[in-house]
N, C-alpha and C positions, 0 to 999 in steps of 0.2 A: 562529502557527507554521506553516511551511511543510508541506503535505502529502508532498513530494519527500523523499524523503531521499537522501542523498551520504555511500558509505561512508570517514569519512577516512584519509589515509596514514601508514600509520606508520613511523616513524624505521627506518633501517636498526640501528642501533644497540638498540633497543628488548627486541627476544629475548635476546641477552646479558647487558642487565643487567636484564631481569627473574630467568632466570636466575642470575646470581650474587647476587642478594638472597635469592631462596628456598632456595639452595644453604648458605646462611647461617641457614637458618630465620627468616627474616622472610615473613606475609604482603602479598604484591600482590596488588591490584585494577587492572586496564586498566580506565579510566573515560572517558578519552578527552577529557570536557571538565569543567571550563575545564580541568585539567592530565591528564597522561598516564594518571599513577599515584597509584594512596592506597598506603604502606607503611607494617605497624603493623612495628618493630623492640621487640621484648619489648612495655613499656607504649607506648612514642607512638605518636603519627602523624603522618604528613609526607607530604608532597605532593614528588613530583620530575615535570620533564620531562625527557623525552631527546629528543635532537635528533641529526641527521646530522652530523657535523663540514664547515664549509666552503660549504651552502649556504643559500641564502635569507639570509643574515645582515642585511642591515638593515630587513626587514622581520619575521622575528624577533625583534630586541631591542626592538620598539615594542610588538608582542604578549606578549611575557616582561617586560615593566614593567605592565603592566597585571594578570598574573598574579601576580605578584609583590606588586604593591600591595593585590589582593585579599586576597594571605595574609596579610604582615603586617596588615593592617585586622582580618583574626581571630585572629594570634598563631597562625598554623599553622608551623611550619618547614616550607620550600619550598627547592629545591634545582632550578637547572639540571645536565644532566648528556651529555657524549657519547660516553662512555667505561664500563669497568667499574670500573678505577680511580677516576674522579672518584664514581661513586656510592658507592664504597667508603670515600671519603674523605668524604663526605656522611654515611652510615651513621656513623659514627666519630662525626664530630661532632653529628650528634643522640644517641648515645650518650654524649657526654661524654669521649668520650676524645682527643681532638683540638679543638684552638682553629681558630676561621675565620680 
């Protein structure tokens, strides 16, 4: 492990929808790696990223398949997100109330 450390950047989007989950009563964790977020919504847990809308994109989707591969390998639900709505919509269906 590198003795350096480099603070990462976070999503513009990121304050808002941490914000509108806990405004929900869900806890967040900023964990930062491998994903953004741990959110318990009542029992689960789930792994979301947020992301900027519009930048970096294809060097992002090579990184969010590899995150993604991770989860499913553990049966975590993982959600991309760059929106409050799209987290909402995420929430939802780890709730069960909404099909993907």
């Amino acid at each position: 492990m590198s003795r350096y450390w480099r603070n990462a950047k976070v999503d513009l989007t990121q304050a808002d929808i941490v914000a509108a989950l806990r405004a929900h009563g869900d806890s967040v964790y900023l964990i930062g790696q491998p994903v953004d977020l741990l959110v318990r919504t009542r029992s689960v847990w789930w792994t979301c990223e947020t992301k900027t809308p519009g930048k970096n994109e294809k060097r992002r989707q090579q990184i969010q398949r590899e995150h993604e591969a991770d989860c499913i390998a553990n049966n975590a639900p993982h959600f991309t997100v760059k929106s409050v709505d799209e987290v909402m919509r995420a929430r939802n269906i780890v709730l069960g109330a909404e099909v993907m």
